[in-house]
C-alpha positions as CSV (number, residue, x, y, z in Angstrom):
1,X,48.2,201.5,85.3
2,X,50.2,198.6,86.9
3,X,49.9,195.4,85.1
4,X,50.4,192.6,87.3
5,X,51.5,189.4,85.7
6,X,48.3,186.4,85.5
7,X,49.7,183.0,86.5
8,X,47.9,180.6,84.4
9,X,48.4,176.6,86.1
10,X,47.1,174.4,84.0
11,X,46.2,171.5,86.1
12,X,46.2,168.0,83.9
13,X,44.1,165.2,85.5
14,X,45.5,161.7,84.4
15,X,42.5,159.6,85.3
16,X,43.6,155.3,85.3
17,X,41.0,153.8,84.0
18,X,41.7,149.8,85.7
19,X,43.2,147.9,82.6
20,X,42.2,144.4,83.7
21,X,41.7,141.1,81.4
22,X,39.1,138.5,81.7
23,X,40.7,137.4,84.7
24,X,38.4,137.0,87.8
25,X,36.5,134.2,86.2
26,X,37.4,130.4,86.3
27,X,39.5,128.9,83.5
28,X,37.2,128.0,80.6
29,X,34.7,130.3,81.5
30,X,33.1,133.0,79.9
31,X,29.9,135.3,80.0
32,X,27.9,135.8,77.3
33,X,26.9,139.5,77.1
34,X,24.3,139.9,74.1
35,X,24.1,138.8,70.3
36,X,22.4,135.9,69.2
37,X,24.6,132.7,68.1
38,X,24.8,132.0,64.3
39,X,25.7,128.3,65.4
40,X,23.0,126.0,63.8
41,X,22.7,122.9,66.9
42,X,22.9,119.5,64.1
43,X,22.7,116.1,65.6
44,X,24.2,113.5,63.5
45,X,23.6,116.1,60.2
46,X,20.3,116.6,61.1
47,X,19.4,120.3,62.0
48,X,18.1,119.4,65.7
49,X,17.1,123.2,66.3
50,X,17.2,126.8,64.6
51,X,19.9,129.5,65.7
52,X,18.9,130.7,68.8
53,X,19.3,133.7,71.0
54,X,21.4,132.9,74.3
55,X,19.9,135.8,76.4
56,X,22.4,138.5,78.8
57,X,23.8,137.0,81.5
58,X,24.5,133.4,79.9
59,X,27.3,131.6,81.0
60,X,29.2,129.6,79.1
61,X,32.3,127.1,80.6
62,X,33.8,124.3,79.4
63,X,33.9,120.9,81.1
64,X,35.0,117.0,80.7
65,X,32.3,114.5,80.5
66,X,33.6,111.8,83.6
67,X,30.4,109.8,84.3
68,X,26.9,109.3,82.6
69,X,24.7,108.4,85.2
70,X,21.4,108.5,82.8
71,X,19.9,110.0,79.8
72,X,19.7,114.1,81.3
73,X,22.2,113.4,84.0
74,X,26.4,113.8,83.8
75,X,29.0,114.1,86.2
76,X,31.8,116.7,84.5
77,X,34.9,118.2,85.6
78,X,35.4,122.2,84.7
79,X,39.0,123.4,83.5
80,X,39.6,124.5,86.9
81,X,39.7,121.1,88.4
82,X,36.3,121.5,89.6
83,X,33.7,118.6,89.3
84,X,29.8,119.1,89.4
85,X,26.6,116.6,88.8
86,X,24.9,118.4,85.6
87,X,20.8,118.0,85.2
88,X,20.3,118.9,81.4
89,X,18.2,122.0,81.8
90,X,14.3,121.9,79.7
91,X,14.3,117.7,79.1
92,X,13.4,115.0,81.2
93,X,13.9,111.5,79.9
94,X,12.6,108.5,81.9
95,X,14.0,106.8,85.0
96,X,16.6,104.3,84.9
97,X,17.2,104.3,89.3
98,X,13.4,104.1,89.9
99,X,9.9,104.0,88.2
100,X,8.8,106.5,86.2
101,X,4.9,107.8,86.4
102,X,3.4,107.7,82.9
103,X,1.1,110.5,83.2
104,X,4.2,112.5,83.6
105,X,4.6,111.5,79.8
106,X,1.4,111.3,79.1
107,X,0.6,107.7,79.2
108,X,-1.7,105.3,81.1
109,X,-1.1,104.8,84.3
110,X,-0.8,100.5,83.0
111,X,2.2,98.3,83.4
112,X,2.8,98.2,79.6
113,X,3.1,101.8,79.8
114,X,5.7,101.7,83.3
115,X,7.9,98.8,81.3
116,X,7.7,101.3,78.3
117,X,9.2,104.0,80.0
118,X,11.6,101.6,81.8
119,X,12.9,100.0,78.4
120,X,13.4,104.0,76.7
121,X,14.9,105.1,79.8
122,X,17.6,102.5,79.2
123,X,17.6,103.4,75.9
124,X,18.4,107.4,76.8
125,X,21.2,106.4,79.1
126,X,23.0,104.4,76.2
127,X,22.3,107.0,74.1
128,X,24.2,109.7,76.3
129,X,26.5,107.1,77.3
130,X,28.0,107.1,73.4
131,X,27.4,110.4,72.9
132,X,28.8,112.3,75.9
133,X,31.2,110.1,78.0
134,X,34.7,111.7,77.7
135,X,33.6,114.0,76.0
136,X,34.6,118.2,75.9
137,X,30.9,120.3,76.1
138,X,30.0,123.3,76.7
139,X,28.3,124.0,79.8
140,X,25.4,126.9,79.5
141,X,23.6,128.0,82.3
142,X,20.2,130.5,81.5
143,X,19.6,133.0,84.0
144,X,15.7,132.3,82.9
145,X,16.0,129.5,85.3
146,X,17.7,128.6,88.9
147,X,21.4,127.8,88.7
148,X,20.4,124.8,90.8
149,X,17.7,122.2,91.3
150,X,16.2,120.8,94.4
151,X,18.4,117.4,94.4
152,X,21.8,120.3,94.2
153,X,22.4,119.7,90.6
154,X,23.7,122.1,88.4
155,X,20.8,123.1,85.5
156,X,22.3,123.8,82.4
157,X,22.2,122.9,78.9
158,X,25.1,121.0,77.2
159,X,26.2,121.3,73.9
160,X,29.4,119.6,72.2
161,X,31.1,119.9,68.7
162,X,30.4,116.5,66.2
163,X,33.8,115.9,65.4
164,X,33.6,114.5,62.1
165,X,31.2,117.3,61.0
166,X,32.8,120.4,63.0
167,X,28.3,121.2,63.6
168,X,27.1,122.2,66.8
169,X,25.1,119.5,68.8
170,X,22.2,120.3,72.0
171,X,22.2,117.0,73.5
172,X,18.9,118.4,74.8
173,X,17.4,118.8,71.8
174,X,19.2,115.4,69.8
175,X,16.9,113.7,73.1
176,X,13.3,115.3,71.7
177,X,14.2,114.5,68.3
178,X,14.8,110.9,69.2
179,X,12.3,110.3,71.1
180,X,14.2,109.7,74.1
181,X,12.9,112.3,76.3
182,X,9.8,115.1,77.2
183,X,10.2,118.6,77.7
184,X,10.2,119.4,81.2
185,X,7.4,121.9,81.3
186,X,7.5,121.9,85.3
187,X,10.8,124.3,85.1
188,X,11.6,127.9,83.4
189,X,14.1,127.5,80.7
190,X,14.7,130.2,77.9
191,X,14.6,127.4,75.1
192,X,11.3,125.5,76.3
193,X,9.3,126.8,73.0
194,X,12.0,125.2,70.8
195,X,12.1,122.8,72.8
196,X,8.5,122.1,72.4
197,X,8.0,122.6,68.6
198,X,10.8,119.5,68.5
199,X,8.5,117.3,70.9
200,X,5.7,117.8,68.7
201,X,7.5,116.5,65.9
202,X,8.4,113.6,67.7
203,X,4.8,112.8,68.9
204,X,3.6,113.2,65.7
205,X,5.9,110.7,63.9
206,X,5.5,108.3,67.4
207,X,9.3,108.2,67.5
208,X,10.7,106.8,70.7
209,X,8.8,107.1,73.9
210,X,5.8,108.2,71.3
211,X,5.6,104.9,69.9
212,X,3.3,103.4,72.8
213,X,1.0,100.8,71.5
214,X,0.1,98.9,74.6
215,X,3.4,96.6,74.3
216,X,5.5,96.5,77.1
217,X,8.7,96.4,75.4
218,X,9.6,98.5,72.3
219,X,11.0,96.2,69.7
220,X,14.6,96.2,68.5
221,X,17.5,97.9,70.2
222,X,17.8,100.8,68.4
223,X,17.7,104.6,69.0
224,X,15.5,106.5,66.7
225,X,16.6,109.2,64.0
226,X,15.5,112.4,63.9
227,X,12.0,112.6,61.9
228,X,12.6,112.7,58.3
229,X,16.3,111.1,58.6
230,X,16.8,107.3,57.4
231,X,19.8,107.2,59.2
232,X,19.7,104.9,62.7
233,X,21.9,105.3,65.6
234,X,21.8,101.6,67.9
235,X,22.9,101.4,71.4
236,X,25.7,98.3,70.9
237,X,28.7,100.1,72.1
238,X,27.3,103.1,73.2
239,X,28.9,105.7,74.8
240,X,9.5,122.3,92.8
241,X,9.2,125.9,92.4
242,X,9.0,125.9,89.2
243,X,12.2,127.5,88.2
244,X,14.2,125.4,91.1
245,X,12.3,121.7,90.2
246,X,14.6,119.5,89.7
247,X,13.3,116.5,87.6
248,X,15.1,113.4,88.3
């Protein structure tokens, strides 16, 4: 019998997976995938609110602070050069450009009550002023909500680092504690409930806009601690679907 010789071609397949960084995105941006953040958000070395979970899909970019136009309202500009109007995301404090409505925060519809509002609006925008002009934040959009309002402004939480204390501070949150603003229930946001439990706290010790007694004008100048904290921040050289509602 003839043996004819087998020919074996082994064929190997190199297959290039694409090797590619985290380029695509803007400078000073990234994505938050998963996993829960470990960072406890302190205001002034008061815990302002537990660890939370930032859900999929979060992003995450880092901006300047350039203007404070009023207590839940900055101008920034991004690491790309961009610039963009930012509408805190969950809080609304009270108007500084125009009158506020009291039953919006659950007050008599009495000009005691418009003053109030007027007086802690003012109040807010110090507040943010101090706290936020200049400053380096992170910007965090929640894909629980619209990326944008019905005015065009960006929705997004803000969060900076204290720099004397290295914590971890929600601007929106250091607002409930203070008094200085309500949570805006009119819009979707992933941290509403937390954002809730801290405006009960703050109604409960009548801190801030809580303190309505029929006076039109709250006395002293300064803004309120968290509850339970004797420490006292003052304001003398401070710095409509319902997802896409854009409180001003």
């Amino acid at each position: 019998m003839v043996r004819r010789p087998v020919v074996v071609v082994l064929v190997v397949c190199l297959v290039l997976a694409g090797f590619s960084g985290p380029g695509g995105g803007k400078p000073g941006e990234t994505t938050v995938s998963s996993a829960p953040t470990t960072d406890s958000l302190v205001a002034d070395g008061i815990v302002s609110a537990q660890p939370t979970a930032i859900p999929n899909g979060t992003r995450t970019r880092t901006a300047t602070v350039t203007r404070v136009i009023d207590g839940d309202t900055v101008e920034v500009r991004f690491a790309s050069g961009e610039v963009d109007t930012i509408r805190l995301l969950g809080v609304d404090t009270p108007e500084t450009f125009g009158e506020t409505t009291p039953a919006e925060f659950g007050l008599p519809d009495t000009a005691a009550a418009r003053d109030w509002l007027s007086e802690w609006g003012e109040r807010a925008s110090a507040y943010a002023q101090r706290e936020l002009a200049g400053r380096e934040i992170r910007v965090i959009t929640d894909p629980a909500a619209d990326r944008r309002g019905s005015f065009g402004r960006l929705l997004a939480y803000v969060q900076y680092t204290n720099n004397s204390t290295a914590n971890t501070t929600d601007f929106g949150a250091a607002l409930l504690e203070r008094g200085l603003a309500r949570v805006y229930e009119e819009g979707d946001a992933s941290r509403e409930r937390r954002y809730l439990g801290l405006e009960s706290v703050a109604r409960a010790n009548g801190t801030g806009i809580w303190g309505f007694d029929g006076a039109p004008v709250p006395p002293g100048t300064a803004v309120p601690s968290p509850a339970g904290s004797s420490e006292s921040a003052t304001d003398a050289d401070s710095s409509g679907s319902a997802s896409g509602s854009d409180g001003s």
